[in-house]
VOTOR-427462 format. One record per residue (C-alpha): x, y, z; residue number from 1. Coordinates in steps of 0.1 Angstrom, whole numbers, plus 2048, in hexadecimal, padded with zeros to 3 digits. Layout:
residues N
+------+-------+-----+-----+
| east | north |  up |   k |
+------+-------+-----+-----+
|    X |     Y |   Z | NUM |
...
+------+-------+-----+-----+
This chain:
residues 433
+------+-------+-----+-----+
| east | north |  up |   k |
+------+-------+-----+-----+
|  70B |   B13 | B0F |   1 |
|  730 |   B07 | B08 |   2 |
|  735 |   B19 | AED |   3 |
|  726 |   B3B | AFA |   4 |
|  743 |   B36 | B18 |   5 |
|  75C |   B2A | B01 |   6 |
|  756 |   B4F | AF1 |   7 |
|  75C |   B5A | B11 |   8 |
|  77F |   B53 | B16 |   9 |
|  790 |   B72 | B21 |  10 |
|  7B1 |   B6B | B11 |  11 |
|  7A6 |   B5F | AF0 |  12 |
|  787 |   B71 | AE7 |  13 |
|  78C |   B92 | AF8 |  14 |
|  784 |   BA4 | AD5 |  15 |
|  75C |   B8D | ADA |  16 |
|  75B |   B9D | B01 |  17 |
|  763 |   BC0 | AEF |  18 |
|  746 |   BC2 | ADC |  19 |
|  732 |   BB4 | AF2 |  20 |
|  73C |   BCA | B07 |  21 |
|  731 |   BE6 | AF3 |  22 |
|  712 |   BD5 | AE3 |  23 |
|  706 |   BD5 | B09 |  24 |
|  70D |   BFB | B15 |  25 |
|  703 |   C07 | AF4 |  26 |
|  6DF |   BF1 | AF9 |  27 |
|  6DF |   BFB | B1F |  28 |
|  6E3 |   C24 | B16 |  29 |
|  6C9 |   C22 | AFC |  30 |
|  6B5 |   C10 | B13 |  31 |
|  6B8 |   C2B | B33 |  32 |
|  6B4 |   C4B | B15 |  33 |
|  697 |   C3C | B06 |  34 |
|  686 |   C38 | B2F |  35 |
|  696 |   C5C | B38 |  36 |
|  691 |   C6F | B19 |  37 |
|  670 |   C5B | B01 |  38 |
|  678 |   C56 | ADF |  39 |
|  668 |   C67 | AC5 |  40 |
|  653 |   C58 | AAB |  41 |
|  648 |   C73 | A97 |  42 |
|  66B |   C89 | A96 |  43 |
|  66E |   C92 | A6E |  44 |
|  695 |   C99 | A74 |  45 |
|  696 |   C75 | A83 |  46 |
|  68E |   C69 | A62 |  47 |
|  6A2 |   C7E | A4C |  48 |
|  6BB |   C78 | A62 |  49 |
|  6BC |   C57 | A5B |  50 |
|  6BC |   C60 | A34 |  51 |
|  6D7 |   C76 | A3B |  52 |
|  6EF |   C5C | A4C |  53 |
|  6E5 |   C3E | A35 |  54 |
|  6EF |   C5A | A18 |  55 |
|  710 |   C66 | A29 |  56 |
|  716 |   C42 | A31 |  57 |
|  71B |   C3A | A08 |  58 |
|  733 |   C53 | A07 |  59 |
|  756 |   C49 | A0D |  60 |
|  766 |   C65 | A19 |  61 |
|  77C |   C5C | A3A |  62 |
|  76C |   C6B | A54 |  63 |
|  756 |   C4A | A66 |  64 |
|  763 |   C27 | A6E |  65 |
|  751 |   C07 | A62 |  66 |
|  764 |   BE9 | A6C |  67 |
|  758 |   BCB | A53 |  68 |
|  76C |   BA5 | A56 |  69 |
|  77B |   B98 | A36 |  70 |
|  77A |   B75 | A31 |  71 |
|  7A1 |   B6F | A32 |  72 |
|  7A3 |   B5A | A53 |  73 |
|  7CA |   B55 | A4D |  74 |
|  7D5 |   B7C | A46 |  75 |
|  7B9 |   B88 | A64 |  76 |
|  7AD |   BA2 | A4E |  77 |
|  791 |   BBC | A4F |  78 |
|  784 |   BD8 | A3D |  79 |
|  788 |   BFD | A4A |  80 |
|  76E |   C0E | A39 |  81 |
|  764 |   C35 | A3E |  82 |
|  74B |   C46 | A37 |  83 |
|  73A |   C6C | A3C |  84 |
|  725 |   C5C | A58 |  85 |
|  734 |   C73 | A73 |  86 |
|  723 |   C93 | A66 |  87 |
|  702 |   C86 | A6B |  88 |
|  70C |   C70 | A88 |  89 |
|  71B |   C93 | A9F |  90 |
|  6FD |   CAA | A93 |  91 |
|  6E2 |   C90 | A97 |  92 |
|  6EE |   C92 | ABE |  93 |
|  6E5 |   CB6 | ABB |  94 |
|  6C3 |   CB7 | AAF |  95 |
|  6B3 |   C99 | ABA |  96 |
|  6A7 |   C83 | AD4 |  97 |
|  6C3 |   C73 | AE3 |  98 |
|  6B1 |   C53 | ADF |  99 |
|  6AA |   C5B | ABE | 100 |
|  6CD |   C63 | AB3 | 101 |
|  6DA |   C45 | AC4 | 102 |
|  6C3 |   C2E | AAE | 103 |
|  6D1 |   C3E | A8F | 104 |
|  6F1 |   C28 | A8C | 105 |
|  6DC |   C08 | A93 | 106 |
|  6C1 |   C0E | A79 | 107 |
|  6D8 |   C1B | A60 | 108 |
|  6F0 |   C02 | A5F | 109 |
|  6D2 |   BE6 | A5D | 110 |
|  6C9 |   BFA | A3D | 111 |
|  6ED |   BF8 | A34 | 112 |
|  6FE |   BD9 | A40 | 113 |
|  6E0 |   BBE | A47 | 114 |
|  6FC |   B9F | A3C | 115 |
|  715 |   BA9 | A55 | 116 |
|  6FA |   BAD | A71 | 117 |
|  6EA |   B87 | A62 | 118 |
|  70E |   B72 | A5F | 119 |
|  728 |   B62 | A74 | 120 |
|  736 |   B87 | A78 | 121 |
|  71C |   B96 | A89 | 122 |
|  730 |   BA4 | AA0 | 123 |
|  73D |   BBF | A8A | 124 |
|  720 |   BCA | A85 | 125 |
|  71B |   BCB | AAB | 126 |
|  73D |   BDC | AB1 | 127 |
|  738 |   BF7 | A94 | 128 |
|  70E |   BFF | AA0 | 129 |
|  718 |   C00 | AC3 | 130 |
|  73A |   C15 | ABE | 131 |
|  725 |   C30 | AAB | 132 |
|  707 |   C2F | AC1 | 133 |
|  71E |   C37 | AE3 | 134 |
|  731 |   C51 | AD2 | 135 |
|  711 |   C62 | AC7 | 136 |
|  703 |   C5F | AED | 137 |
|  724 |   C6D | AF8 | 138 |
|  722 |   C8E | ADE | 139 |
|  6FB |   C8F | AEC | 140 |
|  706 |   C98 | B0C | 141 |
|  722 |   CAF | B03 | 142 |
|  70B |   CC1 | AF0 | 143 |
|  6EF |   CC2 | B0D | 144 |
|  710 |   CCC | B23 | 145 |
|  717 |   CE8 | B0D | 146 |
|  6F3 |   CF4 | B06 | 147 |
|  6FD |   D1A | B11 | 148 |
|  710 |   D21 | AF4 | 149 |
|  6F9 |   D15 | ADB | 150 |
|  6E4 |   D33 | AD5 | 151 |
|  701 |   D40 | AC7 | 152 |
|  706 |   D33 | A9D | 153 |
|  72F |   D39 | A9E | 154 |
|  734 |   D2F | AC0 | 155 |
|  723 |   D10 | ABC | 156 |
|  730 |   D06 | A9E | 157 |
|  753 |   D0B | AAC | 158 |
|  747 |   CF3 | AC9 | 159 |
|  739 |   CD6 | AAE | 160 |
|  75E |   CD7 | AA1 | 161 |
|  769 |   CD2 | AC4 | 162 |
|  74F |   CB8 | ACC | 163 |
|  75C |   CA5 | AA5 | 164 |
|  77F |   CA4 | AB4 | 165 |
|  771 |   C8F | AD6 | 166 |
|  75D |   C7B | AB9 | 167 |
|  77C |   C76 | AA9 | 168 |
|  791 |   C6C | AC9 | 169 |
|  777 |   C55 | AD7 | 170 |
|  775 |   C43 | AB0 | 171 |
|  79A |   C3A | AAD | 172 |
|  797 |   C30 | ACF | 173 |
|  77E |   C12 | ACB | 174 |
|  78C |   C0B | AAB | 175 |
|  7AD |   C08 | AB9 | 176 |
|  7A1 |   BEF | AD3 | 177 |
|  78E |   BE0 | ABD | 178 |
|  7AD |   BD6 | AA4 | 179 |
|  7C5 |   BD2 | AC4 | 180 |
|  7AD |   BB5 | AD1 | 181 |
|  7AC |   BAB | AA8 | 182 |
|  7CF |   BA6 | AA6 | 183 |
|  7D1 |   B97 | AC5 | 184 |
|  7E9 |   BB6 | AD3 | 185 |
|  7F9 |   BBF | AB7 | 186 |
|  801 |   BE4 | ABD | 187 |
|  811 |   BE9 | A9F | 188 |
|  7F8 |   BDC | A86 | 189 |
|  7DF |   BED | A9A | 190 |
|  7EE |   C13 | A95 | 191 |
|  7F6 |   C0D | A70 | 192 |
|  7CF |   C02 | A6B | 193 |
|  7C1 |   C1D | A7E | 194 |
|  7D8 |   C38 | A7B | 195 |
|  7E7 |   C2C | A55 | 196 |
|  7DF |   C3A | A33 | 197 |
|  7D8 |   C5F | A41 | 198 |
|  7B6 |   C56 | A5B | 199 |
|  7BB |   C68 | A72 | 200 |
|  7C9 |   C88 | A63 | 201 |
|  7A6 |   C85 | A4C | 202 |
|  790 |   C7D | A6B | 203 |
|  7A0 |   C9E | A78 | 204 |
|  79C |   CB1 | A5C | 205 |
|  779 |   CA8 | A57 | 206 |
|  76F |   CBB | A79 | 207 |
|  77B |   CDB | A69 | 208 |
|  761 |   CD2 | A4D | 209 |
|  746 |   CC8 | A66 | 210 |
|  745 |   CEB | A74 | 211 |
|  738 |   CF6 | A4E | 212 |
|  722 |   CE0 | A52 | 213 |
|  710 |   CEA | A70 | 214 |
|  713 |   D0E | A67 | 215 |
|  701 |   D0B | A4C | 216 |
|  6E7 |   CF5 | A61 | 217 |
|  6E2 |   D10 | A7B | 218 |
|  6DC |   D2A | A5F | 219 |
|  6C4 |   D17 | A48 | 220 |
|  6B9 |   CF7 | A5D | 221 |
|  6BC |   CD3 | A50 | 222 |
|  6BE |   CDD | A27 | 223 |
|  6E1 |   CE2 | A31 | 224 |
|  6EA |   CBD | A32 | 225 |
|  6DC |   CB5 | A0F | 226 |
|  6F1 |   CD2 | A02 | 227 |
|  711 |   CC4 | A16 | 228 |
|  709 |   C9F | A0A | 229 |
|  70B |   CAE | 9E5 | 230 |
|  72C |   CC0 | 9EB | 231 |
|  73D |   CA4 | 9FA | 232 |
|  72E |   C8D | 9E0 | 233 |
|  73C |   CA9 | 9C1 | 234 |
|  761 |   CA5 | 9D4 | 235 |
|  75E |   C81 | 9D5 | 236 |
|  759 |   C7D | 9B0 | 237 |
|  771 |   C99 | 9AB | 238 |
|  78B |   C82 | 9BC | 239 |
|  77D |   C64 | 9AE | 240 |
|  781 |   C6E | 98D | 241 |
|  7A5 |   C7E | 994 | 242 |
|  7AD |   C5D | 9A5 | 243 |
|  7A2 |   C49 | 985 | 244 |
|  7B6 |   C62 | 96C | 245 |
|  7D7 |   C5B | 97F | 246 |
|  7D5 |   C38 | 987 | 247 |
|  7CC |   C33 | 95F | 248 |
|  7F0 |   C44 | 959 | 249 |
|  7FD |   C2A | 972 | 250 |
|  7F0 |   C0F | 95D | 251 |
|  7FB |   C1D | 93F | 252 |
|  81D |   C1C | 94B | 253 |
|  81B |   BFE | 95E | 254 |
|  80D |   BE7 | 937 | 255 |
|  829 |   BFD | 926 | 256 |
|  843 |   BEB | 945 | 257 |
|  835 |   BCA | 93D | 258 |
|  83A |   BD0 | 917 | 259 |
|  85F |   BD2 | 91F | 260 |
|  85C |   BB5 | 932 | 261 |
|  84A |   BA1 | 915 | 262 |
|  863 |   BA9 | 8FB | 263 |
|  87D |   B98 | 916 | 264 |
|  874 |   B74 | 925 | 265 |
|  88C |   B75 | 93F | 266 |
|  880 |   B96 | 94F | 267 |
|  85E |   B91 | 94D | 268 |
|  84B |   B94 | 96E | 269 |
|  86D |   BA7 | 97D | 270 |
|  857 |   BC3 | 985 | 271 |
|  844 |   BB4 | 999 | 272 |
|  858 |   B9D | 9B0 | 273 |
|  86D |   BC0 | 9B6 | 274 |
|  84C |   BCF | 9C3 | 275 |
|  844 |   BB3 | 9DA | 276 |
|  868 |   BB2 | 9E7 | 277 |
|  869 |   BD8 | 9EB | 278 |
|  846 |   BD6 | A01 | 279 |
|  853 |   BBD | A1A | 280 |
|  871 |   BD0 | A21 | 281 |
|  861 |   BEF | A22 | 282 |
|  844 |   BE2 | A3A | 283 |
|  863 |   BD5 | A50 | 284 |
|  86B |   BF5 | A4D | 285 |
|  84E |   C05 | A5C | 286 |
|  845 |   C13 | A40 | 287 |
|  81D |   C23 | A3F | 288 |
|  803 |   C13 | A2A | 289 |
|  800 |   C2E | A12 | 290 |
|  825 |   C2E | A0C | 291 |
|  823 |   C0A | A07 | 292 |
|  80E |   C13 | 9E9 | 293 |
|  824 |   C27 | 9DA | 294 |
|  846 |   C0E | 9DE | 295 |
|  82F |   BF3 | 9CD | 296 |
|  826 |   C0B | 9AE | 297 |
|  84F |   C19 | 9AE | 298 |
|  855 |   BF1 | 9AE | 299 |
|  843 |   BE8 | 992 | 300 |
|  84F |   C08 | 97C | 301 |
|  870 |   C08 | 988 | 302 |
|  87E |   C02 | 967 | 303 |
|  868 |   C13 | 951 | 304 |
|  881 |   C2A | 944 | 305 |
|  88C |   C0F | 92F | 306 |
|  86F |   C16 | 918 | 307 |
|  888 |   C2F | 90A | 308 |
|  8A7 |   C1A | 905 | 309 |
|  8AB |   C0B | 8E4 | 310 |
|  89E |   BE8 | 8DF | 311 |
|  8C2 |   BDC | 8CF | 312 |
|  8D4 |   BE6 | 8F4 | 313 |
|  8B5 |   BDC | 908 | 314 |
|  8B3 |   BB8 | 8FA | 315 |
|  8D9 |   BB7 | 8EF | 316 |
|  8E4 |   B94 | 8FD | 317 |
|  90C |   B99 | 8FF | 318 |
|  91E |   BB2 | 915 | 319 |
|  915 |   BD5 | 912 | 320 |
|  92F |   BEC | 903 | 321 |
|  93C |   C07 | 918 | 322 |
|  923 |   C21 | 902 | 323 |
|  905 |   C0C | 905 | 324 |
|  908 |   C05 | 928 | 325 |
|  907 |   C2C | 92A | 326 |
|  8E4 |   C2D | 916 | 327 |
|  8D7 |   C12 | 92E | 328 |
|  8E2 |   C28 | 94C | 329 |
|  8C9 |   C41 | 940 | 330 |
|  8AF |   C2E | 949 | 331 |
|  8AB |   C3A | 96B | 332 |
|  8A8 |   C5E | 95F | 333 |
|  88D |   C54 | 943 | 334 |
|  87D |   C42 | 95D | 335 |
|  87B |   C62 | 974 | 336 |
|  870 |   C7C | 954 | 337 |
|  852 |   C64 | 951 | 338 |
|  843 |   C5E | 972 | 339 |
|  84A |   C85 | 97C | 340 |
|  830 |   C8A | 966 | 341 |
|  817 |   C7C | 980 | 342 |
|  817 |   C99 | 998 | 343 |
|  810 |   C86 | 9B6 | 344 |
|  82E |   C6B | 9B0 | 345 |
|  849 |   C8B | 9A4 | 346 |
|  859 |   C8C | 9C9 | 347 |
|  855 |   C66 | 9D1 | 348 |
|  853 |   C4B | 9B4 | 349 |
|  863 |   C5F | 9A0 | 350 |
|  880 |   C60 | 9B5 | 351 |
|  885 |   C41 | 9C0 | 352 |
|  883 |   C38 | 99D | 353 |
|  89F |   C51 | 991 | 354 |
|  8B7 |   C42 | 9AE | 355 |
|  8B2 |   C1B | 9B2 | 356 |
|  8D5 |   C16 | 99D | 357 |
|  8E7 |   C2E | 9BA | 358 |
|  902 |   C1A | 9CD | 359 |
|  907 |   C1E | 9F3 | 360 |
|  927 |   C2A | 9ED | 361 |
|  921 |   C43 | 9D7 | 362 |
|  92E |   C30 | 9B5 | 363 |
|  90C |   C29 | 9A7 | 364 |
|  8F6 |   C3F | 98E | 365 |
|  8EB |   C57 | 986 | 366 |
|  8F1 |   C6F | 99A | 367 |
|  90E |   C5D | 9AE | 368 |
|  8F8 |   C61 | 9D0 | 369 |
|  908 |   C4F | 9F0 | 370 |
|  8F9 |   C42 | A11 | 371 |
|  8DA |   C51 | A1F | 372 |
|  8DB |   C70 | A00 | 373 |
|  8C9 |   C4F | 9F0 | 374 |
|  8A4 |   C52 | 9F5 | 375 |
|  89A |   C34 | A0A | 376 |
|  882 |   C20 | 9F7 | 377 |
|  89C |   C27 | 9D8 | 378 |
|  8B7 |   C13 | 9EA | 379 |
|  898 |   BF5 | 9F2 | 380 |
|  893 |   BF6 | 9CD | 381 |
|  8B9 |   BF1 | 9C8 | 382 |
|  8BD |   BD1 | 9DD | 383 |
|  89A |   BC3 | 9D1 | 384 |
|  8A3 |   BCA | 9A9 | 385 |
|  8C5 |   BBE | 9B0 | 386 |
|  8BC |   B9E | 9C6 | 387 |
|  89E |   B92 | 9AA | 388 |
|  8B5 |   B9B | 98C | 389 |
|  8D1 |   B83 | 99B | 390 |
|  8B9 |   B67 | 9A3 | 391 |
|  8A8 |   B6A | 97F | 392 |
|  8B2 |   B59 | 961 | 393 |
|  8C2 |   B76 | 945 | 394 |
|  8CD |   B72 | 921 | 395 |
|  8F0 |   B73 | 92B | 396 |
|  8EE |   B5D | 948 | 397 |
|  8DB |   B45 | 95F | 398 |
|  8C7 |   B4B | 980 | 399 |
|  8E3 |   B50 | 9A2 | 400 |
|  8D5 |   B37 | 9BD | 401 |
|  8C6 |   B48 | 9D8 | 402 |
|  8E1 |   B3F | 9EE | 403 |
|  8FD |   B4E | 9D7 | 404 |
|  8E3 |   B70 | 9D2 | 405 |
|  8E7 |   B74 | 9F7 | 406 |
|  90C |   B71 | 9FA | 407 |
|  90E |   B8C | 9E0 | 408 |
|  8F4 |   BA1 | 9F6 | 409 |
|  908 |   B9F | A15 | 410 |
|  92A |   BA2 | A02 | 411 |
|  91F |   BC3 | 9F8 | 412 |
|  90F |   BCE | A14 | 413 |
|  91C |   BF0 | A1B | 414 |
|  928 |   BF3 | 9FA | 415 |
|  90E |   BF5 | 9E3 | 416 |
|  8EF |   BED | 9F8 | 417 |
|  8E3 |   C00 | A19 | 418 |
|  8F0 |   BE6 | A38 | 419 |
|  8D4 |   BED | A47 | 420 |
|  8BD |   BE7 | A2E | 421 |
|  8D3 |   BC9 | A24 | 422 |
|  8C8 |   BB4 | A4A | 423 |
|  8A7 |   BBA | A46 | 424 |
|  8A4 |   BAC | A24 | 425 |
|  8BB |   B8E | A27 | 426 |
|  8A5 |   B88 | A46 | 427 |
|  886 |   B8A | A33 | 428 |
|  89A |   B78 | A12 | 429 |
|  8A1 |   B5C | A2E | 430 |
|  881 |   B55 | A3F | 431 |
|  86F |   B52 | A1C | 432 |
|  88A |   B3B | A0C | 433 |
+------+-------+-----+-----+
């Protein structure tokens, strides 16, 4: 009994009242439907319902939320998974019992998830089932509310895309709440979870694509989902396999950037430490998730240009002459001919790539850009390459003490690195060191 009202401490377990919370009107509306309205045993569509949604559920495609704890008690993590599961979730409310459809999320997800329901984490479980089952009840009802324009195929179509939209809305919403009480009222982490790495602009999209759907439902009955599940599996592997062909072009690029760094001891692993320094600015930044991504890669290949600068310059360990210092310079440029070739990185890593040796006031190469012409994450890059280049060792010197790296930092604040940019690395630089 201690423990159940130790759970029940309003400040510290307000995410455990949440779900319980839910778990309870969710069980309570099932409860009243099943009294008010039966449930039916022998409904067919019940069952293939349930085939459907366990189907759609496999198929990660961002349209439904399943919230699932990793075990990474000191970073608070979880996993946003999401699925097809609101196709089948916003039509079930349509065509069957409502006590039916509300059961669907619950047996499904037993099917599905039977070690998150059976482990210290139940409560997910609890928070996604019940989440699900109240948005289906709540689509029930708009549907029953709008039951005099469903004799009509386009009209009601048009009104499923409306009712996705209030599916959609009333999603993000218990999600949010659910990751506000997670992070203990962190608002920020909350909207970069929920809203990051293009959610909700798929989640919206995807009620454009349920009104297909149910078209074709109202014109040739429930073979219409099987035929939707096959489409939306052939894009899937369509981007899977696109997905697979570009990031294998990443990989190439990224062994042929460590080969660079083999032939050279004292820049090996430079990459790397770039790309980790370049993400914690950028995340102080406010940069989104997916951006994030995309600054890690340009970290990493920032200086795989040099693949085409001649071994005898690249290693030399004396002073570059004034003509091979030139040759080096074009090492930005190579860098940008390459990873253009990767259509989605042409107007991003590319960039950023081509201008991390620019100069805040406008000295640097190579095209001599000043002050904010320089993409953003380009001058990151600059400070971050700069800043790990001084505080590594180098043929033709020895590692700068931190200390000494961050008096050049500041010194040149405003001169060749963004001021801005400059306090919120020195600040991160600072905390870490």
């Amino acid at each position: 009994m201690g423990n159940f009202l130790k759970n029940l401490d309003l400040k510290k377990n307000r995410l455990f009242i949440y779900v319980c919370f839910l778990g309870a009107l969710y069980a309570l509306l099932l409860f009243l439907s099943i009294r008010k309205n039966g449930f039916d045993l022998f409904d067919i569509n019940f069952y293939l319902m349930i085939a459907f949604y366990i189907a759609f559920e496999l198929v990660l495609v961002n349209l439904q939320t399943f919230i699932e704890k990793k075990f990474e008690e000191k970073e608070k993590k979880f996993d946003l998974i999401l699925s097809a599961g609101m196709i089948i979730s916003i039509i079930s409310a349509g065509i069957l019992n409502i006590s039916n459809a509300m059961l669907l999320p619950l047996i499904s997800f037993l099917f599905l998830k039977p070690k998150v329901l059976f482990s210290k984490n139940y409560h997910f479980f609890v928070f996604n089932t019940s989440m699900i089952g109240l948005l289906i009840f709540i689509v029930s009802k708009l549907f029953h509310w709008g039951s005099f324009i469903m004799k009509n195929i386009l009209l009601s179509s048009i009104y499923v895309v409306v009712l996705s939209v209030f599916y959609t809305f009333f999603n993000f919403s218990f999600v949010f709440l659910f990751l506000y009480f997670f992070y203990n009222g962190s608002f920020k982490a909350c909207v970069r979870q929920v809203f990051g790495e293009g959610r909700f602009f798929n989640s919206i999209f995807t009620s454009l694509n349920i009104f297909v759907v149910y078209f074709l439902y109202r014109l040739v009955g429930v073979s219409a989902i099987p035929i939707t599940f096959f489409t939306i599996v052939s894009v899937q592997l369509g981007n899977y396999y696109a997905t697979k062909y570009r990031n294998a072009k990443v990989d190439f690029l990224t062994v042929l950037t460590k080969s660079l760094e083999e032939k050279d001891s004292y820049t090996f692993g430079h990459g790397e430490n770039v790309s980790k320094l370049a993400v914690k600015v950028a995340k102080e930044l406010g940069f989104p998730d997916k951006d994030l991504k995309l600054i890690e890669i340009a970290g990493v290949l920032h200086d795989v240009g040099k693949i085409g600068i001649p071994d005898i310059i690249l290693l030399k360990t004396d002073k570059l002459s004034f003509e091979e210092y030139e040759i080096m310079k074009e090492h930005s440029k190579k860098g940008y001919e390459i990873l253009k070739n990767i259509t989605e990185y042409k107007d991003t890593i590319a960039k950023w790539v081509l201008h991390h040796h620019e100069r805040w006031d406008g000295k640097g190469y190579p095209d001599g850009l000043s002050k904010e012409d320089i993409p953003v994450v380009s001058r990151i890059l600059t400070i971050c390459d700069v800043f790990d280049a001084l505080t590594s060792d180098r043929t033709y010197r020895k590692a700068w003490k931190k200390e000494r790296a961050i008096l050049f930092i500041e010194e040149n604040s405003g001169v060749i690195f963004d001021p801005k940019i400059v306090k919120i690395f020195l600040s991160l630089v600072r905390s870490e060191y």
